[in-house]
Each structure stands twice: as C-alpha cells, then as structure tokens.
C-alpha positions as CSV (number, residue, x, y, z in Angstrom):
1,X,116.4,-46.8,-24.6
2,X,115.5,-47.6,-21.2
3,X,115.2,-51.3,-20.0
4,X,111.7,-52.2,-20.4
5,X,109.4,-52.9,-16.8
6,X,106.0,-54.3,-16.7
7,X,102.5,-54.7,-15.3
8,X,99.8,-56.0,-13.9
9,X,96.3,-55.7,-13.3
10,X,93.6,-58.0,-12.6
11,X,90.3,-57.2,-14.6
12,X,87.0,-57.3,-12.8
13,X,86.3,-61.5,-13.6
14,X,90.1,-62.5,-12.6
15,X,91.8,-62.3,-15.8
16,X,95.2,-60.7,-15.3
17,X,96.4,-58.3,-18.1
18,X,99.8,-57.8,-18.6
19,X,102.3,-55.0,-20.4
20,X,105.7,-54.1,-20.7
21,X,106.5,-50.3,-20.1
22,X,108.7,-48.2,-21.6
23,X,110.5,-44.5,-21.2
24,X,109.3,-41.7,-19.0
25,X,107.0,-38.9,-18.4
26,X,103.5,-38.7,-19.2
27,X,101.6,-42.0,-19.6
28,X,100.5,-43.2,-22.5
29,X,98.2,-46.8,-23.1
30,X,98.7,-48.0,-26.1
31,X,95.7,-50.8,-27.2
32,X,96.7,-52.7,-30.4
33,X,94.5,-53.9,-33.2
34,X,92.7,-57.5,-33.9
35,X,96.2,-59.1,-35.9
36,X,98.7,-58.9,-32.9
37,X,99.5,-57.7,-29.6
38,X,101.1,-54.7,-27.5
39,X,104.1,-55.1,-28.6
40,X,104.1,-56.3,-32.0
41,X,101.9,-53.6,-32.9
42,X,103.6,-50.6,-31.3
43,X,107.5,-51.3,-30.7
44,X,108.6,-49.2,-33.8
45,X,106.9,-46.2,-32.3
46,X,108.8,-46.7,-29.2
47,X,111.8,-44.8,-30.0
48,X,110.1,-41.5,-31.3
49,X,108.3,-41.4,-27.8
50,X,110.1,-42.9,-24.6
51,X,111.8,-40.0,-24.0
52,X,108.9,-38.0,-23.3
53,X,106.2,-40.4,-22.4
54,X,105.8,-43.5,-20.5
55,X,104.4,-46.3,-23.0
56,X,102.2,-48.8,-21.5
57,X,102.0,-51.4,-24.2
58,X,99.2,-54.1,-22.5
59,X,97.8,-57.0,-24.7
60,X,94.2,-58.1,-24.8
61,X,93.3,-61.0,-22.7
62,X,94.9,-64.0,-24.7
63,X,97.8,-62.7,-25.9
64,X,101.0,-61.4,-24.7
65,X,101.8,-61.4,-21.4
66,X,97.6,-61.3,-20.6
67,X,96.4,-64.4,-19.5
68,X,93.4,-65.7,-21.2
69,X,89.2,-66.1,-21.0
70,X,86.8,-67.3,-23.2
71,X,84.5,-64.4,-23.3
72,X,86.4,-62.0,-25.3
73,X,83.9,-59.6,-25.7
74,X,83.9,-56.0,-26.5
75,X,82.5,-55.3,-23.0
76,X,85.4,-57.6,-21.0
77,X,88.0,-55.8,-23.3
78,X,86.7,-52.2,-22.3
79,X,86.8,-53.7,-18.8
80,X,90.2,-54.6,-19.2
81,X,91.1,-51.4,-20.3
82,X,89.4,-49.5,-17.3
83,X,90.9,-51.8,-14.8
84,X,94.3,-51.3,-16.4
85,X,94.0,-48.0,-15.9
86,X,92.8,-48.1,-12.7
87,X,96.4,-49.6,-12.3
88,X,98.1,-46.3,-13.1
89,X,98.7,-43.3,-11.0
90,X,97.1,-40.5,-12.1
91,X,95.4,-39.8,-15.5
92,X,96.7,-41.2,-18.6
93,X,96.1,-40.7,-22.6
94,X,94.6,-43.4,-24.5
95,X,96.8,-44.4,-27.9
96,X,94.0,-47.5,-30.2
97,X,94.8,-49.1,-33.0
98,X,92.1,-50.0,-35.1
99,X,90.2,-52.6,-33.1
100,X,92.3,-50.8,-29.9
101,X,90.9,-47.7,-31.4
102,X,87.5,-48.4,-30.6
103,X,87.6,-49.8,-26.8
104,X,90.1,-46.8,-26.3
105,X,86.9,-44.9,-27.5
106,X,84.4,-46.6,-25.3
107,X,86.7,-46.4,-22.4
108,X,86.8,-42.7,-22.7
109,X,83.5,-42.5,-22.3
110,X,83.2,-44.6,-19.1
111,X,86.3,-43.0,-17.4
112,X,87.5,-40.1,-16.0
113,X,91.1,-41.5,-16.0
114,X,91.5,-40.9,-19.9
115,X,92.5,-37.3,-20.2
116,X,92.9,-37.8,-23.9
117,X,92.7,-40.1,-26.6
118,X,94.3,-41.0,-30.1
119,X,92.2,-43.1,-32.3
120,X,94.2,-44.8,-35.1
121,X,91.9,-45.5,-38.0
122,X,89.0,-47.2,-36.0
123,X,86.7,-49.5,-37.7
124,X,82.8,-48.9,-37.9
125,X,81.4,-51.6,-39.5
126,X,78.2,-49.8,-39.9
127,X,79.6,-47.5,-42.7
128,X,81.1,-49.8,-44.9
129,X,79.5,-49.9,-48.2
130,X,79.0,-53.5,-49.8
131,X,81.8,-53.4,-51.7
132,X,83.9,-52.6,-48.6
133,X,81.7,-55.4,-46.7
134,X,82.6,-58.5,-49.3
135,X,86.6,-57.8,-48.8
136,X,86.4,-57.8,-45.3
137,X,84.0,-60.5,-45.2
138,X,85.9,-62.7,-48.0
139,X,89.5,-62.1,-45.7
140,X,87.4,-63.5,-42.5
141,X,86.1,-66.5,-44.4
142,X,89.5,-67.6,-45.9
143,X,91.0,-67.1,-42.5
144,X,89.0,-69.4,-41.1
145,X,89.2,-71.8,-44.0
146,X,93.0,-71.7,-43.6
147,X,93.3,-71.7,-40.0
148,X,90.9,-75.2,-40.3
149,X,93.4,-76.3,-42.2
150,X,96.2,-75.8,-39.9
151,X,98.3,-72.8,-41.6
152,X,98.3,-70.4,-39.5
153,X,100.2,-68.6,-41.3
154,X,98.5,-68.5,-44.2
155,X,95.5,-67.3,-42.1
156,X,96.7,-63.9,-40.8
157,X,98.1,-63.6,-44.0
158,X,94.1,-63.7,-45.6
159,X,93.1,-61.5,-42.8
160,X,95.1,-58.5,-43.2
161,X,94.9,-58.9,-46.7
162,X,91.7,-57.4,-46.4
163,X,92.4,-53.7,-45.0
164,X,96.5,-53.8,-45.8
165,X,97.3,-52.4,-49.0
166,X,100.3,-54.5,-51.1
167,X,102.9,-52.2,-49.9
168,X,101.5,-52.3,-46.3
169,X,101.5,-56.6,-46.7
170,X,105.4,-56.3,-47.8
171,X,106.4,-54.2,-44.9
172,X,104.5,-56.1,-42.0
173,X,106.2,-59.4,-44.0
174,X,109.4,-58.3,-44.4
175,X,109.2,-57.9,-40.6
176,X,108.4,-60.5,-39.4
177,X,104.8,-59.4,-38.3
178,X,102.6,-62.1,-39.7
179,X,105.1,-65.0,-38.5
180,X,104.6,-63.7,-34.9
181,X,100.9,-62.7,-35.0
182,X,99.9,-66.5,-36.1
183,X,99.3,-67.8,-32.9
184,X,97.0,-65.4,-32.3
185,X,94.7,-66.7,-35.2
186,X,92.4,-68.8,-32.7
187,X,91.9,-66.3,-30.6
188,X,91.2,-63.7,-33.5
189,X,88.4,-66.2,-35.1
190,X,86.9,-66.1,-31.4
191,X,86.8,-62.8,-31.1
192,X,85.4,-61.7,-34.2
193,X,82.7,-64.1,-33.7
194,X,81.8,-62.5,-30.2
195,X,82.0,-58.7,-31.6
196,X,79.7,-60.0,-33.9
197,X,77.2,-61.3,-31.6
198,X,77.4,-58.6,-29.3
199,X,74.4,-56.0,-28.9
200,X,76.2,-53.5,-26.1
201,X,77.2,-49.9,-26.8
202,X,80.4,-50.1,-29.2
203,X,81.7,-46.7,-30.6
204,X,79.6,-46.5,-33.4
205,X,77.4,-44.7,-31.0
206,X,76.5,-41.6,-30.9
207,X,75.5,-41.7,-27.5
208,X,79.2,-43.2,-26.7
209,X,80.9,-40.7,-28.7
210,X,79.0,-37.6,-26.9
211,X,80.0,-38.7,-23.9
212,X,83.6,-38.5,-24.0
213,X,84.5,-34.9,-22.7
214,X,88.4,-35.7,-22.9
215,X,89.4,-34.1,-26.3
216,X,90.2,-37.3,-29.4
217,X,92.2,-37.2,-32.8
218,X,90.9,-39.3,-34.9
219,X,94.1,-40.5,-37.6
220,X,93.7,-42.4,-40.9
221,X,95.8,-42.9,-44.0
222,X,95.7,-41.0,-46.9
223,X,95.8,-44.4,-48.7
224,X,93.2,-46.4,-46.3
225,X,89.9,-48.0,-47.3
226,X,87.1,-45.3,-47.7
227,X,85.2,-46.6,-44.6
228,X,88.4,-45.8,-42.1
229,X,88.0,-41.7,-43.7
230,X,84.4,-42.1,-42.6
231,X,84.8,-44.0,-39.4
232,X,87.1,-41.0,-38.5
233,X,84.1,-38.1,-39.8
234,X,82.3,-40.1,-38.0
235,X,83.9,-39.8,-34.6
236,X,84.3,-35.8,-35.2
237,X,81.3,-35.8,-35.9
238,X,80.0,-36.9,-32.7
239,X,82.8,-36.1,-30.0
240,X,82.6,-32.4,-28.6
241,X,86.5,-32.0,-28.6
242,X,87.4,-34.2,-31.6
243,X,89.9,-33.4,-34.7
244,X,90.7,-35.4,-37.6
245,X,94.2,-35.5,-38.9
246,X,95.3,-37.6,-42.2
247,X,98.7,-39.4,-42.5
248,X,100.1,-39.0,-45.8
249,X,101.1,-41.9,-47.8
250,X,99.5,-44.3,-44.8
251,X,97.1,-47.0,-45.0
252,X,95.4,-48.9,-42.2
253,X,98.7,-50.3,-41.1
254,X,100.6,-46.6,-40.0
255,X,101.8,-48.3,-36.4
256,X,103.7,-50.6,-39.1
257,X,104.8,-48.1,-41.8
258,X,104.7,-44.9,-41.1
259,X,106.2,-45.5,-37.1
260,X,107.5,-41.9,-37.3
261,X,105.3,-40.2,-38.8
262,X,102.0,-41.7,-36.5
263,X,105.0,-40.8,-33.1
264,X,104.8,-37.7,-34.3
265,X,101.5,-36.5,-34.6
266,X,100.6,-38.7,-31.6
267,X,103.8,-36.9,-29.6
268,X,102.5,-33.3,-31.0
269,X,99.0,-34.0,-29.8
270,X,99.6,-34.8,-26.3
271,X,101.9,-32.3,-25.7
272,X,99.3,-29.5,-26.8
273,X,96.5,-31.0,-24.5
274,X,96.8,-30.2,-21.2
275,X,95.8,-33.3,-18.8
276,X,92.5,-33.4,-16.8
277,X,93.5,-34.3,-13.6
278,X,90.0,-36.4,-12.8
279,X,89.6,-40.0,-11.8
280,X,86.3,-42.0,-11.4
C-alpha cells in the first residue's frame, strides 16, 4: 500500500483538523465513531479500498492529529466536516461511523461537496426503547464512574460494552482497540455531555434528512441493537435517494469485524453512483 500523506484544514473558529490519506482515485471521507479516531476506526478497511479510492481518514477536534476546543459540539463537528471538505478538490463521498454516521448526514445536507454518502449504523437516540435507553445510559454512567477513578481503560471498556456484542468486545480487545482509544475517554465524557445539551438540527430530523439530494446507504448489522435497524428505516424513510443494506453476521462494530465485508459494500456503492459534480 501506498505511503500514507496527510492534511490539513482549519475549521471556521481556528481549530485545525488533521488526517492521514491513503490510495488513489475517487475521494472518500471517512468520519469515525465516539470510541476512537480516523485511524483506529478505519485502517482495516484500508486495504480493500486504496486502490480505487483515496481515503481521507480525519479525526474529530481532540483527537488524532486534530488539534483540540472545548466546544465539541455537534454543530463545530459538522463544521469541521464542511471545512474539511472544503479542503478537497472536487466532490467527495462521505463514509460515518456511528457518531461519524450522523454529522456525515448533516453535512450532506448542508453541502453540495458530498456527492454521496455511507451511513454505518447511525445512532438516533430518539428511537431507542427503554430497554435500549438503560444499557446505554448504564455504559455512560460506569464510564464516568471509572474514568473518575483514573482507569481509563476500564472506562472505554464500560462504554462500548453498551452497543458491542461479546464477540465484537473480543475482536476490538484482541486488537488492541480499547488500549489505544483510552485517552480519548475525557474528551468522549465532554462530548457526550454537549450532544446532550444541544438543541440544533441533528439527523434525527426529518427536515435534515429531506434535504440531502445526494443518494445515502444506510448499513447495520444483522446482529446490532434493534434501535441501529430503526435508525437506518429511519433514514430511508426520510432521504429521497436512500437504501438500506444489512451486513450479515455484524453488529455495531463492522469497521472492526467485518473490515471486508463493510469495504465491500461501501466499494460497490460508490462505484454504481455516479458523482455530482456541484460545490457550494
């Protein structure tokens, strides 16, 4: 595989967000979930994809090579995505991952630049049922309670023990996932306190999801929590040029264990979409 490069933008309040890129052709941005970063989260797709695309692989402000802010916000990250863009020559597809999932969605809708997107299992808190609510909920409140108490380690643990299935926990451990993603604990507690707070669009919305005219695949695990299937009807639902397609045998973690699989559908995808050449 080609020698990695990387880039730089500065968002709209001075934070400068950072990726490494990989392969040629097409671009693709790839925006990783709430655990880790750009790379963590996407580096065993790489070698399914680099040969026909070029994988941006930015991390959100904080993490990676992205410098930092304290207002993590959903509205600074879709900033940060736009002005990332922005950074690219010509259009580009949009890859999310869970939390990544949902500003790739909102940034659809703001931007011209996106001439397609794949949303990985994006979380809409809004449909989980309470059962759903209490695991989440219970693997936020024991992170916490572990990060206070200084294990780290422990903490991301607690957290992804919430939508990861056993399996899913053994394969991110075994490599190496959790140890790495740690240090991003603070910054996780942060953020999940902002996304809480915040009363802006998010893409829940069906006024969001109507406006995104560039065509979306919404992927979940056959094996995910119900609320992911319905996150994904939900975005169908709403999207004028949207499709769902399950990955069998996956759970919420598919960028972790099913890396071929997810390159795959995401490769097929983009290759039968033909780019809109429109910029804001």
């Amino acid at each position: 595989m080609k020698k990695p490069g990387t880039h730089y933008v500065t968002s709209p309040d001075g934070v400068t967000i950072g990726a490494t890129v990989h392969g040629r052709g097409r671009p693709l941005v790839f925006l990783h979930g709430g655990i880790g970063d750009g790379d963590l989260d996407w580096n065993r797709l790489l070698e399914h994809l680099t040969g026909r695309f070029t994988c941006h692989l930015p991390s959100m402000r904080g993490r990676g090579l992205s410098g930092d802010h304290p207002d993590l916000g959903p509205g600074r990250q879709v900033d940060d995505v736009l002005a990332y863009l922005g950074g690219i020559e010509g259009p580009a597809g949009l890859v999310g991952w869970s939390a990544g999932a949902n500003l790739a969605l909102v940034a659809a809708a703001r931007s011209g630049a996106v001439d397609a997107v794949v949303a990985v299992e994006p979380p809409m808190r809004g449909l989980m049922d309470e059962r759903e609510q209490a695991v989440i909920g219970e693997a936020v409140a024991r992170m916490g309670e572990l990060a206070a108490a200084g294990d780290l380690g422990a903490a991301v643990r607690a957290f992804a023990g919430g939508p990861f299935t056993a399996g899913e926990m053994a394969v991110a451990e075994d490599a190496g996932y959790f140890e790495a993603a740690s240090r991003y604990v603070p910054h996780l507690l942060t953020m999940l306190r902002q996304v809480g707070a915040y009363r802006g669009p998010t893409a829940e919305g069906p006024a969001v999801l109507g406006a995104i005219s560039a065509p979306v695949l919404v992927v979940h695990g056959s094996a995910t929590m119900p609320f992911y299937r319905a996150g994904a009807r939900h975005v169908a639902g709403h999207v004028p040029r949207a499709r769902v397609r399950e990955l069998p045998g996956a759970g919420h973690a598919s960028p972790l264990t099913h890396p071929e699989a997810l390159a795959r559908t995401i490769a097929e995808f983009f290759a039968a979409e033909s780019p809109i050449h429109l910029r804001d």
